[in-house]
mmJSON file of the N, C-alpha and C atoms, coordinates in Angstrom:
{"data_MODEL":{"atom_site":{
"group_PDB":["ATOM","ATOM","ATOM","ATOM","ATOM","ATOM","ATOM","ATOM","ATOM","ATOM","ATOM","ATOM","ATOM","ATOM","ATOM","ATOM","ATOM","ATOM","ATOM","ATOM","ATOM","ATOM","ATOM","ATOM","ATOM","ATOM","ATOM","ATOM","ATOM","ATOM","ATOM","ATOM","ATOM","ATOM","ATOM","ATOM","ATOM","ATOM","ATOM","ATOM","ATOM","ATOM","ATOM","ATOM","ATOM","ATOM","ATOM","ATOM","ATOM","ATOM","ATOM","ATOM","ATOM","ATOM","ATOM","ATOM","ATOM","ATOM","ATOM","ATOM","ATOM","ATOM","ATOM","ATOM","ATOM","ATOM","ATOM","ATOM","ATOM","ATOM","ATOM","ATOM","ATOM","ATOM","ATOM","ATOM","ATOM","ATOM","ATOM","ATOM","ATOM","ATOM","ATOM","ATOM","ATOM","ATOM","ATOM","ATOM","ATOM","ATOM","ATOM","ATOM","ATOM","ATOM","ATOM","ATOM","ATOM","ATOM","ATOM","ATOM","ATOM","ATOM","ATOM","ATOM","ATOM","ATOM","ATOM","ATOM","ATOM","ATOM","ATOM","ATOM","ATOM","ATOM","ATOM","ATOM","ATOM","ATOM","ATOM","ATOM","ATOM","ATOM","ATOM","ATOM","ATOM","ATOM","ATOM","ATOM","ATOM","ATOM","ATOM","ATOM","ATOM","ATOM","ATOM","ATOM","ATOM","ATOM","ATOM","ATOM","ATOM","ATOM","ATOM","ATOM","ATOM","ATOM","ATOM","ATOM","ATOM","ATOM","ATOM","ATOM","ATOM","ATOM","ATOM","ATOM","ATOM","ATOM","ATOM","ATOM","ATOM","ATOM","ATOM","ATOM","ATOM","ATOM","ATOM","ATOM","ATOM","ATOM","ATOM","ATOM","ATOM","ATOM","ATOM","ATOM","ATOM","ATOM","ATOM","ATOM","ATOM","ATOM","ATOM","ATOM","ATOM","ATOM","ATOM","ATOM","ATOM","ATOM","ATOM","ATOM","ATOM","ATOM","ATOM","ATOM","ATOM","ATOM","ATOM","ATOM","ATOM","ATOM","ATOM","ATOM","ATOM","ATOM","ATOM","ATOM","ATOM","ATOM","ATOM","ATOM","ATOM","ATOM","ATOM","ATOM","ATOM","ATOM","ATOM","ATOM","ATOM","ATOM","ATOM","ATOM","ATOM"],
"id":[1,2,3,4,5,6,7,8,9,10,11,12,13,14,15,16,17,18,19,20,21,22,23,24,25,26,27,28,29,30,31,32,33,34,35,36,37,38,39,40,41,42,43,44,45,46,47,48,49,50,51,52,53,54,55,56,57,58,59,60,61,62,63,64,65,66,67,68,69,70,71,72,73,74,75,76,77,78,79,80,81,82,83,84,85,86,87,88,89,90,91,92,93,94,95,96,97,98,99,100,101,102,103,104,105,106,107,108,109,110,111,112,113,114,115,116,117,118,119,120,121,122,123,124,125,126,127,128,129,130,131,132,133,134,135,136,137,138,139,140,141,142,143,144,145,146,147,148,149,150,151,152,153,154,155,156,157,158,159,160,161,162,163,164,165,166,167,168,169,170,171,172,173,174,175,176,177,178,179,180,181,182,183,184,185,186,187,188,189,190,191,192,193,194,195,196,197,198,199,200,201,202,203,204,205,206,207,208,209,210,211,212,213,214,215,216,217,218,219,220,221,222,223,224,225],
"type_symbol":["N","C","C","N","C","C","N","C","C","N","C","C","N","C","C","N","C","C","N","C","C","N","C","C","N","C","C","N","C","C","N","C","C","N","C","C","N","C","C","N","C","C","N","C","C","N","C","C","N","C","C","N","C","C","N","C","C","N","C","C","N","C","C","N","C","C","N","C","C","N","C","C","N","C","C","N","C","C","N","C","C","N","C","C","N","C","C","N","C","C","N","C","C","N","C","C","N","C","C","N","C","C","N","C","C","N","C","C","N","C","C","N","C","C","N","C","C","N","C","C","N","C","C","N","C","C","N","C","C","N","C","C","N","C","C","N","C","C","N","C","C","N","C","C","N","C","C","N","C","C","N","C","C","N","C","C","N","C","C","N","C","C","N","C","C","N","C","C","N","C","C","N","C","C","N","C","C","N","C","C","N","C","C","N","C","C","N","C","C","N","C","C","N","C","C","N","C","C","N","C","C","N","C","C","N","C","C","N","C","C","N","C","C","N","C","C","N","C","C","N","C","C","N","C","C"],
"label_atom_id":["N","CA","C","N","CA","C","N","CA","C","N","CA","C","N","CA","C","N","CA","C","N","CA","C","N","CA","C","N","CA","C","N","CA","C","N","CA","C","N","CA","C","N","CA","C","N","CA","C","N","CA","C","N","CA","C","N","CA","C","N","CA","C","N","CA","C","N","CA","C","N","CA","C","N","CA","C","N","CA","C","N","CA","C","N","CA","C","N","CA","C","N","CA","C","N","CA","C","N","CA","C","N","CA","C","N","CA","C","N","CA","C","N","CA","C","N","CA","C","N","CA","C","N","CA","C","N","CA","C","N","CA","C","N","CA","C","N","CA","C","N","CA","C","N","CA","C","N","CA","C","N","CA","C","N","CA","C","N","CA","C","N","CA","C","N","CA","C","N","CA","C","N","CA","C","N","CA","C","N","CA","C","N","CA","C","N","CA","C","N","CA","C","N","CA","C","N","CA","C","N","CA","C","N","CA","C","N","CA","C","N","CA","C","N","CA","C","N","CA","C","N","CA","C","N","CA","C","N","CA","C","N","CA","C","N","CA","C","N","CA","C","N","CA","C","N","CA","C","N","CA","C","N","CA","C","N","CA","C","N","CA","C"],
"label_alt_id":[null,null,null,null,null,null,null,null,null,null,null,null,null,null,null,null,null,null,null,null,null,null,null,null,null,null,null,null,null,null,null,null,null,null,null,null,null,null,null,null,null,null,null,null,null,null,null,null,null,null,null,null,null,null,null,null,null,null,null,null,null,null,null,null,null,null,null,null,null,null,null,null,null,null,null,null,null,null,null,null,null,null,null,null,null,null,null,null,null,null,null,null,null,null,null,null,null,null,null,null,null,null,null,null,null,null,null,null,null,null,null,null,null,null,null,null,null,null,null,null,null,null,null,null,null,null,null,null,null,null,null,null,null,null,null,null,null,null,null,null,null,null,null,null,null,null,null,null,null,null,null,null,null,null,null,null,null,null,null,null,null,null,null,null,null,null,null,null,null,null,null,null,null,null,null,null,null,null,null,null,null,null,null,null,null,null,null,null,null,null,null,null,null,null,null,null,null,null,null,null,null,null,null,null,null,null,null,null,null,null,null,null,null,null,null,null,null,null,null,null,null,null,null,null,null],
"label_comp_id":["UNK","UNK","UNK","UNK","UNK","UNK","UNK","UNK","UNK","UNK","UNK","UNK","UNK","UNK","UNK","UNK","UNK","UNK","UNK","UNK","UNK","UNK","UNK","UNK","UNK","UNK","UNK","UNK","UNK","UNK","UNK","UNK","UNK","UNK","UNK","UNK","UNK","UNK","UNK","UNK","UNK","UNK","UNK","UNK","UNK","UNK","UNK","UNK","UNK","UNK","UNK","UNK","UNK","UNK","UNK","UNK","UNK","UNK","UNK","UNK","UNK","UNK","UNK","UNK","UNK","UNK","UNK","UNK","UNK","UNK","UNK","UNK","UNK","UNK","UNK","UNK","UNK","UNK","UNK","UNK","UNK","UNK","UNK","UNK","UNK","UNK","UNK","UNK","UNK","UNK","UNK","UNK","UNK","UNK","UNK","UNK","UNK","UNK","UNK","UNK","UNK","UNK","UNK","UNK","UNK","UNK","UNK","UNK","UNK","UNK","UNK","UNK","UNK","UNK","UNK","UNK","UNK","UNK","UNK","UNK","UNK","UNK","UNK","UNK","UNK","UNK","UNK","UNK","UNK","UNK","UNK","UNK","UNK","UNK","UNK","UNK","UNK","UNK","UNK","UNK","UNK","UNK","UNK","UNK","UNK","UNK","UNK","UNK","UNK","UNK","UNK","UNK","UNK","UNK","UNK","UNK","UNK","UNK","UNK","UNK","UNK","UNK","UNK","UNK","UNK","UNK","UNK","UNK","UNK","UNK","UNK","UNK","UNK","UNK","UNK","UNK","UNK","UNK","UNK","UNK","UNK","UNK","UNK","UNK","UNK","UNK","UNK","UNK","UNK","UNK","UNK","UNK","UNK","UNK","UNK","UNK","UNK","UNK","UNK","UNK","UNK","UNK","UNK","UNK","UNK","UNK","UNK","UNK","UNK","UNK","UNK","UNK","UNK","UNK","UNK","UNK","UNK","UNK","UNK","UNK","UNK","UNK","UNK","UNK","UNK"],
"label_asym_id":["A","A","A","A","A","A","A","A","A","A","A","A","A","A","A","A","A","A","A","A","A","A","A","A","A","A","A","A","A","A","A","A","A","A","A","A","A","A","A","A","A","A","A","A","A","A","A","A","A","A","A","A","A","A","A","A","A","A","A","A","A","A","A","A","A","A","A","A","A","A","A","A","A","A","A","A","A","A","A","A","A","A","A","A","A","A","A","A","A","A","A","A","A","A","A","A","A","A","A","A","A","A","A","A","A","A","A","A","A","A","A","A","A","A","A","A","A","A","A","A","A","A","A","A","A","A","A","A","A","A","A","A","A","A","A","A","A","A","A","A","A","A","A","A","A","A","A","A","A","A","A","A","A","A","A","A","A","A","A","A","A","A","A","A","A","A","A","A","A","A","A","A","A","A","A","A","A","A","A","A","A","A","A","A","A","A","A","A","A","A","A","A","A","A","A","A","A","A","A","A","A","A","A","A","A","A","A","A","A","A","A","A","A","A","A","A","A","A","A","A","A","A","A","A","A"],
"label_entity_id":["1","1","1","1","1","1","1","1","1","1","1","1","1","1","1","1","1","1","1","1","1","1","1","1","1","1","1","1","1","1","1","1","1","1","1","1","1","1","1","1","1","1","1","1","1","1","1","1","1","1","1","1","1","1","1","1","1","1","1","1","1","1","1","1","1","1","1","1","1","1","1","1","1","1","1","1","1","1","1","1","1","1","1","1","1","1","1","1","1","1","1","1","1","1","1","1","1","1","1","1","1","1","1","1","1","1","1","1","1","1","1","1","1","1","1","1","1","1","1","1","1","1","1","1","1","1","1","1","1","1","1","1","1","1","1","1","1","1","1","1","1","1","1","1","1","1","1","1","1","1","1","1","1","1","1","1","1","1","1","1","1","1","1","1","1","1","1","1","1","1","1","1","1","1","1","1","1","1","1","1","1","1","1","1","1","1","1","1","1","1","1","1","1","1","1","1","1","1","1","1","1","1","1","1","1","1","1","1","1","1","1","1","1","1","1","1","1","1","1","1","1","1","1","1","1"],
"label_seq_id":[1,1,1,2,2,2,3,3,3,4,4,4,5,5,5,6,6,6,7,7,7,8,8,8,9,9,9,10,10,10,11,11,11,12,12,12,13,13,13,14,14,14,15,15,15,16,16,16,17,17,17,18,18,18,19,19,19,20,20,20,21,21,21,22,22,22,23,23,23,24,24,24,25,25,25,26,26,26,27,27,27,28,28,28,29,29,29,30,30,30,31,31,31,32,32,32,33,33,33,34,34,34,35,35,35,36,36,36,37,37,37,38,38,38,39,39,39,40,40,40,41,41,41,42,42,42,43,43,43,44,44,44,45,45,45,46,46,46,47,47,47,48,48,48,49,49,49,50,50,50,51,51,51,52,52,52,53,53,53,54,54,54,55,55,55,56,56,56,57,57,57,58,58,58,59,59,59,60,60,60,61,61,61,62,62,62,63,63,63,64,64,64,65,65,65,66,66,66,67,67,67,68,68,68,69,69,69,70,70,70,71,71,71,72,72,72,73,73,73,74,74,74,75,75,75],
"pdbx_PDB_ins_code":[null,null,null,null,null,null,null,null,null,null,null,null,null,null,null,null,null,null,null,null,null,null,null,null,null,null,null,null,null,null,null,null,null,null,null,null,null,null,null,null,null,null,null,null,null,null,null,null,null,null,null,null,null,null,null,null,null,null,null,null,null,null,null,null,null,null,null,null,null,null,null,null,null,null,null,null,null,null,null,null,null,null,null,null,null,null,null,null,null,null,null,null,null,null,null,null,null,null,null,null,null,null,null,null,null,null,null,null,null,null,null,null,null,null,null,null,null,null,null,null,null,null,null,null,null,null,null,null,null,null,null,null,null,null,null,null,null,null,null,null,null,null,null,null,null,null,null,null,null,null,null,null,null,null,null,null,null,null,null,null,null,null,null,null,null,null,null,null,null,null,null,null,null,null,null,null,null,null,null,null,null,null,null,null,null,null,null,null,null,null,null,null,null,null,null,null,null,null,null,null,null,null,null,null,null,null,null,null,null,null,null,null,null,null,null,null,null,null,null,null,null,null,null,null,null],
"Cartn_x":[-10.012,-8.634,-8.531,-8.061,-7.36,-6.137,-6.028,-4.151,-4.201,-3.083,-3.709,-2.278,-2.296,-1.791,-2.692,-3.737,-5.318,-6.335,-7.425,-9.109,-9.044,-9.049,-9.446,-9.419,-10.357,-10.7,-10.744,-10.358,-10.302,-11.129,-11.535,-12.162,-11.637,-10.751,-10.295,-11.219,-10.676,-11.037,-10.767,-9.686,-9.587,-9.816,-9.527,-10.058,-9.123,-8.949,-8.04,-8.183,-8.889,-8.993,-7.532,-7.0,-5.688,-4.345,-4.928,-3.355,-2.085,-3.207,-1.692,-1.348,-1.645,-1.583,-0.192,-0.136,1.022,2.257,1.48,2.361,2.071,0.871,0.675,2.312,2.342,3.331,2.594,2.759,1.865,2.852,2.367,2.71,2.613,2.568,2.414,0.878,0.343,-1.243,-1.594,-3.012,-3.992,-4.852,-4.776,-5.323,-6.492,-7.886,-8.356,-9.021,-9.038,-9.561,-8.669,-8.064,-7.488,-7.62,-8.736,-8.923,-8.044,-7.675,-7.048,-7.677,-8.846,-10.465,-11.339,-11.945,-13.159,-14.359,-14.936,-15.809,-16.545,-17.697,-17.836,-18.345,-18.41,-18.826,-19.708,-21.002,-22.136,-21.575,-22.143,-21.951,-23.223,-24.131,-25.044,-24.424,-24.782,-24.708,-25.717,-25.958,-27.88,-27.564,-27.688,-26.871,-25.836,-25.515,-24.122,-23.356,-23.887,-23.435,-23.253,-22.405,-21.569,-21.46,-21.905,-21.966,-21.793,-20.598,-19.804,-19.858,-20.302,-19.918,-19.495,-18.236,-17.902,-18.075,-18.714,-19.227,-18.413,-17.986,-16.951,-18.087,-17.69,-18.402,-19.154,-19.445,-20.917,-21.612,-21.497,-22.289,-21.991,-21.169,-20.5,-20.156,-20.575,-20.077,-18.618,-17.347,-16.469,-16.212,-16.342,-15.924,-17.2,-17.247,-18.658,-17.872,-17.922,-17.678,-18.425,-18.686,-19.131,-18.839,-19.045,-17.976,-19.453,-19.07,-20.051,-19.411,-19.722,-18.826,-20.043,-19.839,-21.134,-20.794,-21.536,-21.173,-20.342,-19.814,-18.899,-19.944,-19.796,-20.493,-20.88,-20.432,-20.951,-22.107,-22.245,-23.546,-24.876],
"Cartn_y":[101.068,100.691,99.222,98.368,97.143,96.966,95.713,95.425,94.234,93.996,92.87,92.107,91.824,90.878,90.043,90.562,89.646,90.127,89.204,89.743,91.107,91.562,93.162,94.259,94.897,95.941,97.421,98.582,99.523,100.865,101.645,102.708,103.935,104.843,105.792,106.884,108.108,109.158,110.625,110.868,111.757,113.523,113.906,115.567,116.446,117.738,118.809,119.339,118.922,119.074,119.458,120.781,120.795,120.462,120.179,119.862,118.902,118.197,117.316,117.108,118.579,119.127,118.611,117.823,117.624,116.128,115.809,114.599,113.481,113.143,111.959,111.046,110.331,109.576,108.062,107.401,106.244,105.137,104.229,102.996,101.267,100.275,99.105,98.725,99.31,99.279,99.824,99.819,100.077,101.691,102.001,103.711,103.723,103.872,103.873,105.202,106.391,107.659,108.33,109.584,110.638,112.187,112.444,114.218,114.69,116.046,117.188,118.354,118.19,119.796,118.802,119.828,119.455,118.596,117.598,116.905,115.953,115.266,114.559,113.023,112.02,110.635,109.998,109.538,109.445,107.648,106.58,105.527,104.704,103.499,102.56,101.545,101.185,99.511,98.742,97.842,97.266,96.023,94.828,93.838,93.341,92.755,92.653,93.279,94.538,95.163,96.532,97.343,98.689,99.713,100.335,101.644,102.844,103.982,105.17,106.265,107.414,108.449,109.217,109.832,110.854,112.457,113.242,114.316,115.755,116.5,117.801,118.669,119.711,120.832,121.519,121.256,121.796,120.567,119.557,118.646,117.664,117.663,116.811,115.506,114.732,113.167,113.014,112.919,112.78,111.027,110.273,108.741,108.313,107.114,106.017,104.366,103.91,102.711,101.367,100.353,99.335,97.962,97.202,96.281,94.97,93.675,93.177,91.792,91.515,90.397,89.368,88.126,86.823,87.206,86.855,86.648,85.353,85.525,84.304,83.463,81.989,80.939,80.489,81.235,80.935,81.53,82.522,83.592,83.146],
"Cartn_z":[37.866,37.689,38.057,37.078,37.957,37.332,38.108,38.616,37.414,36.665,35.821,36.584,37.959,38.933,39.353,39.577,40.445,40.082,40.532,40.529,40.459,41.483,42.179,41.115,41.258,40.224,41.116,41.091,41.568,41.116,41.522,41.204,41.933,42.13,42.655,42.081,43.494,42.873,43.755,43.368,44.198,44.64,45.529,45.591,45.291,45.548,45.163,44.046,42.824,41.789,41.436,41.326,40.453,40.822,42.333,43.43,42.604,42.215,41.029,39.54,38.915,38.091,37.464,35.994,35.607,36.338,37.588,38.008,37.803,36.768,36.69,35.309,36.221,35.241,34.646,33.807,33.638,33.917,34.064,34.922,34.014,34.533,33.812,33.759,35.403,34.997,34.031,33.973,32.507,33.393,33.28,33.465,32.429,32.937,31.801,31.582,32.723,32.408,33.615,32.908,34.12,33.308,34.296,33.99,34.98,34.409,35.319,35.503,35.891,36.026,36.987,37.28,37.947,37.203,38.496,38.022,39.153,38.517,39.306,38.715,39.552,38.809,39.914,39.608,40.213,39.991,40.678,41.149,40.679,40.041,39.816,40.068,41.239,41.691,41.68,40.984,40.907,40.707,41.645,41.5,41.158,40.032,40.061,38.613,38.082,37.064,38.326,37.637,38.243,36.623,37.092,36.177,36.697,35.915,36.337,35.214,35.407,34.748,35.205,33.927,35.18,34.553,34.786,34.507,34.597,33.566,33.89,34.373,34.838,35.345,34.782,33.781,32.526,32.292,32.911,32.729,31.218,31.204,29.929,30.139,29.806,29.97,29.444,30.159,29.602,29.66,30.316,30.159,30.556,30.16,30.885,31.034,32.075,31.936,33.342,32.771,33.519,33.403,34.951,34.892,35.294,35.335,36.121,36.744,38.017,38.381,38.842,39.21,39.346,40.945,41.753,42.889,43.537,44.376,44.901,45.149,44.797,44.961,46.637,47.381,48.552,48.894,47.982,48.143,47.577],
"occupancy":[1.0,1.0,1.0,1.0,1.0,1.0,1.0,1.0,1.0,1.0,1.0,1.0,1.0,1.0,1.0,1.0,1.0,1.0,1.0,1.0,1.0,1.0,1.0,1.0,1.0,1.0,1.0,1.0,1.0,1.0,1.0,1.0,1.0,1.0,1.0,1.0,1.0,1.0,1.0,1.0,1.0,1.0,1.0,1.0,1.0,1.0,1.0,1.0,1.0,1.0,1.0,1.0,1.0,1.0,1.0,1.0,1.0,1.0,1.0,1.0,1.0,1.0,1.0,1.0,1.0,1.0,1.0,1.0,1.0,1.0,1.0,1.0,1.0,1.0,1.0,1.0,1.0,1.0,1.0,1.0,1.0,1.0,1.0,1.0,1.0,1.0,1.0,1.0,1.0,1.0,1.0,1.0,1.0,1.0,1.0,1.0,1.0,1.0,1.0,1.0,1.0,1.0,1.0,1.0,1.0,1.0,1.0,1.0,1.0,1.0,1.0,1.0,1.0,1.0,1.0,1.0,1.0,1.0,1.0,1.0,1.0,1.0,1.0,1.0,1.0,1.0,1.0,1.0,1.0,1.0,1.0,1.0,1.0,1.0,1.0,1.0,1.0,1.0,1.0,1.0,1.0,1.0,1.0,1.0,1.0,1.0,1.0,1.0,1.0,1.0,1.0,1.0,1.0,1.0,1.0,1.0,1.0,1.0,1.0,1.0,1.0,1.0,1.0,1.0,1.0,1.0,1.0,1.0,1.0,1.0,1.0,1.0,1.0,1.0,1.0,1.0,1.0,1.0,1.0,1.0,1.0,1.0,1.0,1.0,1.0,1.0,1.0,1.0,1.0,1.0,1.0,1.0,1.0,1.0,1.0,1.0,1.0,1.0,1.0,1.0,1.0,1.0,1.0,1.0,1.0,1.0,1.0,1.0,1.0,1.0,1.0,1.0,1.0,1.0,1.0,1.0,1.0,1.0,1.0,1.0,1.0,1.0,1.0,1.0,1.0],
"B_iso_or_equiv":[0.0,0.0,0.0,0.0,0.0,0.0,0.0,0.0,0.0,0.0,0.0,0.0,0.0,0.0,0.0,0.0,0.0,0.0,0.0,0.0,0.0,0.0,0.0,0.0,0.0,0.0,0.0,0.0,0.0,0.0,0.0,0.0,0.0,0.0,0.0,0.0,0.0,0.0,0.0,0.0,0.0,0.0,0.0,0.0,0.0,0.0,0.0,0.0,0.0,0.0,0.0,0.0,0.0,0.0,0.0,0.0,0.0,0.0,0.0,0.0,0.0,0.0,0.0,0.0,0.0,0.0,0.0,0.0,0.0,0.0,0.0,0.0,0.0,0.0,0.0,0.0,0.0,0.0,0.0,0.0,0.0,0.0,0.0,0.0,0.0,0.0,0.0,0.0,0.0,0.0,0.0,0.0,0.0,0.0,0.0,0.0,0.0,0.0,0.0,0.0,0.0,0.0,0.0,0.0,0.0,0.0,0.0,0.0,0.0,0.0,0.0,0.0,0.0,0.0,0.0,0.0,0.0,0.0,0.0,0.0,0.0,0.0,0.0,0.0,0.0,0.0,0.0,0.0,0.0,0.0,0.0,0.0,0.0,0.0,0.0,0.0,0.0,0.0,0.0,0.0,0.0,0.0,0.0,0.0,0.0,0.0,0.0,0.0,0.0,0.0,0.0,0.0,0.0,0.0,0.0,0.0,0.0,0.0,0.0,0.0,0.0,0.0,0.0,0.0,0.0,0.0,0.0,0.0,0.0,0.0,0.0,0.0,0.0,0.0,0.0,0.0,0.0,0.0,0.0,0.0,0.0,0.0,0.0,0.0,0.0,0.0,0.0,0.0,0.0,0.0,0.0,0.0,0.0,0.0,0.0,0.0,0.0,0.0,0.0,0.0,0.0,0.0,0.0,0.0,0.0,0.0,0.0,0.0,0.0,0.0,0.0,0.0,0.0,0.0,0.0,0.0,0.0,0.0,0.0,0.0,0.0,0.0,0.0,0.0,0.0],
"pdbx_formal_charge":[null,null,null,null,null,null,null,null,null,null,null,null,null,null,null,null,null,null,null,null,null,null,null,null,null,null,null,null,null,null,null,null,null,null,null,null,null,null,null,null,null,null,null,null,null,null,null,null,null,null,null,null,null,null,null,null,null,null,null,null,null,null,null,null,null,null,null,null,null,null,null,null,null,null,null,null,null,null,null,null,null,null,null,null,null,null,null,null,null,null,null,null,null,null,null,null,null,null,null,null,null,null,null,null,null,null,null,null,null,null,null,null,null,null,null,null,null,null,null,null,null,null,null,null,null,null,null,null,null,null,null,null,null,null,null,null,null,null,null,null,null,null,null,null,null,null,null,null,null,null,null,null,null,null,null,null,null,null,null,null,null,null,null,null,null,null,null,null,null,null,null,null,null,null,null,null,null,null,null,null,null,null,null,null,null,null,null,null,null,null,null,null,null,null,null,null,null,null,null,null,null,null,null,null,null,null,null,null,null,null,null,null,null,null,null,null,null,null,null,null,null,null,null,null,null],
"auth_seq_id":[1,1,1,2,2,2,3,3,3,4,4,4,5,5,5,6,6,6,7,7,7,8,8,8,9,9,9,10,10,10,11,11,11,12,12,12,13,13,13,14,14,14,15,15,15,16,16,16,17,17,17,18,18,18,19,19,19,20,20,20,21,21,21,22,22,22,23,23,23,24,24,24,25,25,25,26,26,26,27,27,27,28,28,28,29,29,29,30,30,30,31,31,31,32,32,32,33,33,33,34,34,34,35,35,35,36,36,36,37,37,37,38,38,38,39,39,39,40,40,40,41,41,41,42,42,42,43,43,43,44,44,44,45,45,45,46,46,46,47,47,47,48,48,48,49,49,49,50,50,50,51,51,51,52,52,52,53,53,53,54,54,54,55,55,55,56,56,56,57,57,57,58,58,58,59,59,59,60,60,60,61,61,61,62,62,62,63,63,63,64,64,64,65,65,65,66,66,66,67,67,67,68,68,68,69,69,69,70,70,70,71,71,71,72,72,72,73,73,73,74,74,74,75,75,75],
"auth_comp_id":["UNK","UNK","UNK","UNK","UNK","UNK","UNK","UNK","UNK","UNK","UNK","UNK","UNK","UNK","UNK","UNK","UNK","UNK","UNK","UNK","UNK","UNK","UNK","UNK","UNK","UNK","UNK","UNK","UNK","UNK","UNK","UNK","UNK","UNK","UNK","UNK","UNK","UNK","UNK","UNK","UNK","UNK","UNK","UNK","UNK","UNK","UNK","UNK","UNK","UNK","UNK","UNK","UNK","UNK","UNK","UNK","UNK","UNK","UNK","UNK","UNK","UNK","UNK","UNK","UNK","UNK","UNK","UNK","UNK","UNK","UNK","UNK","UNK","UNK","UNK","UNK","UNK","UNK","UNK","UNK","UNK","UNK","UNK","UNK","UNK","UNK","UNK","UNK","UNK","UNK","UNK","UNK","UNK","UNK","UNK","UNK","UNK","UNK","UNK","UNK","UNK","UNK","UNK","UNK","UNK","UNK","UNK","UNK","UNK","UNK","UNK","UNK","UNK","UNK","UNK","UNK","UNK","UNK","UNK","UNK","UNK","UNK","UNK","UNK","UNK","UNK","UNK","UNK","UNK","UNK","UNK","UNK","UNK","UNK","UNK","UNK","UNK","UNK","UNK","UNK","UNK","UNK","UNK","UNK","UNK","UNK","UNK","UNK","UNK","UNK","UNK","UNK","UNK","UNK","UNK","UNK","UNK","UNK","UNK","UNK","UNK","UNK","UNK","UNK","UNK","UNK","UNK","UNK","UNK","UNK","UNK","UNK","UNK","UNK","UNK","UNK","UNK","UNK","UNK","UNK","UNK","UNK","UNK","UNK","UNK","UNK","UNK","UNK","UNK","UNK","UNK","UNK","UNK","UNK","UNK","UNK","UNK","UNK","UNK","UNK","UNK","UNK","UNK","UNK","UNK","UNK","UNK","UNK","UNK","UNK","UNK","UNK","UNK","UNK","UNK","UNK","UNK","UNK","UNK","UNK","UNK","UNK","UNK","UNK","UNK"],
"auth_asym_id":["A","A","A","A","A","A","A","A","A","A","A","A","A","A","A","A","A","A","A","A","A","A","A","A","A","A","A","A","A","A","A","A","A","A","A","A","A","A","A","A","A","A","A","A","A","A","A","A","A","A","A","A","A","A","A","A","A","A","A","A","A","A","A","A","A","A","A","A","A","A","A","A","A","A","A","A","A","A","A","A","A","A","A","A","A","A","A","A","A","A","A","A","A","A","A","A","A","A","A","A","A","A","A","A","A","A","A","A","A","A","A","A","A","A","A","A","A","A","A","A","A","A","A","A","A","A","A","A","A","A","A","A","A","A","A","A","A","A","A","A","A","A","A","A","A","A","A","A","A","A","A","A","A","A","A","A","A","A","A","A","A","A","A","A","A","A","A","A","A","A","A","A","A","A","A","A","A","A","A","A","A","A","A","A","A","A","A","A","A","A","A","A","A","A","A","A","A","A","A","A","A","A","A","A","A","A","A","A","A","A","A","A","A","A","A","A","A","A","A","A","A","A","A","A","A"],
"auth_atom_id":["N","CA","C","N","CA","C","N","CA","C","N","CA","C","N","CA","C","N","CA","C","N","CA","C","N","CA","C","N","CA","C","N","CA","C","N","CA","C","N","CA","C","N","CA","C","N","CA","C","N","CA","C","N","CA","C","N","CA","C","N","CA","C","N","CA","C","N","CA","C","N","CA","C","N","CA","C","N","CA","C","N","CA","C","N","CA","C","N","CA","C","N","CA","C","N","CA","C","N","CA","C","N","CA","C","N","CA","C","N","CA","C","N","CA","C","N","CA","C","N","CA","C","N","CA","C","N","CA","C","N","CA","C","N","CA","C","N","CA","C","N","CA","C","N","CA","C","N","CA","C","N","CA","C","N","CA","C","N","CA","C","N","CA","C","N","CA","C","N","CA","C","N","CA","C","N","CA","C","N","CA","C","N","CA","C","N","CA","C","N","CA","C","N","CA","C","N","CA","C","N","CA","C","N","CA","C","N","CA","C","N","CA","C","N","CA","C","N","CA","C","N","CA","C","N","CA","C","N","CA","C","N","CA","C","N","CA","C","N","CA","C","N","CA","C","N","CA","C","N","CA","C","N","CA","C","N","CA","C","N","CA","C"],
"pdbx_PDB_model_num":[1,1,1,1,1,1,1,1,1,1,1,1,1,1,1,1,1,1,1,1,1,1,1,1,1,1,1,1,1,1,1,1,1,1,1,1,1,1,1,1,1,1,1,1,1,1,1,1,1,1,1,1,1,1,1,1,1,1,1,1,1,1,1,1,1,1,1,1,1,1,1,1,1,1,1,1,1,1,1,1,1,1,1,1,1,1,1,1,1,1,1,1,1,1,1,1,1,1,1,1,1,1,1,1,1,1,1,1,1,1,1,1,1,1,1,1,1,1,1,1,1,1,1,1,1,1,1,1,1,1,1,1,1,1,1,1,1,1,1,1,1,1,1,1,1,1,1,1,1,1,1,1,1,1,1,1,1,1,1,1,1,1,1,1,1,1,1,1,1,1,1,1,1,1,1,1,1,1,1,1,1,1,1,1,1,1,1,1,1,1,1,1,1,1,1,1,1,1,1,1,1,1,1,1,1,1,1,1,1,1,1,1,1,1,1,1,1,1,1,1,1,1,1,1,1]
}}}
């Protein structure tokens, strides 16, 4: 998820699986994947590329996405 206010890029993810069944409302942000089932999304951080899938409960790739940022020049 990011804010198209600033830099910052977000990745949520939360538990309960069906606890919030039906309340998602959409917003001015950019939403770019929201399941309502179970799942899970495994994490690749390998320098400075980021890679996410997020997997339903039969093992189905439902989204894939990756981002890559330079490092801050002080680094």
């Amino acid at each position: 998820m990011a804010s198209g206010r600033g830099p910052l890029q977000f990745l949520t993810s939360g538990g309960g699986s069906r606890a919030w069944r039906g309340v998602y409302k959409p917003n001015v942000d950019k939403l770019r994947f929201f399941y309502d089932g179970q799942g899970f999304t495994p994490l690749q951080v390998t320098g400075t590329p980021l890679e996410m899938v997020f997997y339903d409960v039969q093992g189905n790739a439902l989204y894939r996405w990756s981002t890559t940022k330079e490092p801050h020049p002080s680094l």
